[in-house]
Phi, psi and omega in degrees: 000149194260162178217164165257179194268081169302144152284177197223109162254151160227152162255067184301140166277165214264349190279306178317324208293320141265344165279001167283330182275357162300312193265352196224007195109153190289044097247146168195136184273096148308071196273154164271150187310325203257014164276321174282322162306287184318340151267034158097353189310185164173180176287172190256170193242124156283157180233114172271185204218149163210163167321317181232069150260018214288150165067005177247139179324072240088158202084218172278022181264297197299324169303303154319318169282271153052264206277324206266312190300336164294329171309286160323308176304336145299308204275342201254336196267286202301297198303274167010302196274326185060058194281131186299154243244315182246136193205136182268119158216164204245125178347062276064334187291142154283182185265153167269349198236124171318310195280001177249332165265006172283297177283332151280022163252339171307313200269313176322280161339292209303300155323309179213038148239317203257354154278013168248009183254156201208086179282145184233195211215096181280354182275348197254166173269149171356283201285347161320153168296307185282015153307085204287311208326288196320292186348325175076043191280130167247174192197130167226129207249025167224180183271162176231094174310130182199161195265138158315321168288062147238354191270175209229294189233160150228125172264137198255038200346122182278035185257345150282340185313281161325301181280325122039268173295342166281312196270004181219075161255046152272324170214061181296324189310335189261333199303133167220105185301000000 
């Protein structure tokens, strides 16, 4: 499935909080939630998945399904047509033209559903390396820029800690090891 290139947060629970610095690294950057809404972010839709769902309404059935009526919905609507890669409208509008509701229901889908769908291993525990749900992914599909004052927290390893507070003591006052 095609998607666009989201940023990626998580809102970890603080229980949560090593086994995410196991996988992805010893820092991290805390923001507040209504800094991120406010440049467009929100949560991912989790799908959970499990070994034996195969043919049942939910799950990898429902993805799959998914995945094949958008694939159509390319091959028979979008491709046909060569509908232009780019189109001007102002937000709220309807599109005016059949070949502009084509491509802003393509591009629309793409942005801002199936880059936010998130399948997890509804079979793992919380507490697995491979359990993405507790992360909490929020996604935003712009950049997201920010001042040291929007940050909240910094996570730290504490093997990182000192030096840390020497070299960013403008926000030691944030440091959480």
């Amino acid at each position: 499935m095609s998607s666009s290139n989201p940023k990626c947060f998580a809102e970890i629970r603080e229980e949560h909080l090593a086994i995410h610095i196991s996988k992805y690294g010893y820092f991290g950057v805390g923001l507040p939630s209504h800094f991120l809404i406010d440049r467009g972010a929100r949560p991912v839709i989790y799908v959970p998945l499990r070994g034996d769902d195969w043919r049942r309404p939910g799950g990898i059935t429902a993805l799959q399904d998914i995945e094949q009526i958008y694939r159509g919905f390319l091959e028979h609507v979008v491709e046909p047509r060569r509908v232009p890669t780019s189109m001007r409208r102002t937000m709220g509008t309807r599109p005016l033209t059949e070949d502009a509701a084509v491509h802003l229901m393509t591009t629309t889908f793409e942005r801002q559903f199936l880059a936010y769908l998130k399948p997890f291993n509804s079979e793992l525990p919380h507490d697995h390396r491979d359990n993405y749900y507790a992360e909490r992914e929020w996604r935003c599909d712009i950049s997201v820029n920010f001042a040291l004052s929007d940050v909240r927290a910094v996570i730290v390893h504490p093997d990182f800690a000192g030096r840390y507070a020497a070299d960013f003591s403008e926000l030691s006052d944030r440091l959480r090891p």
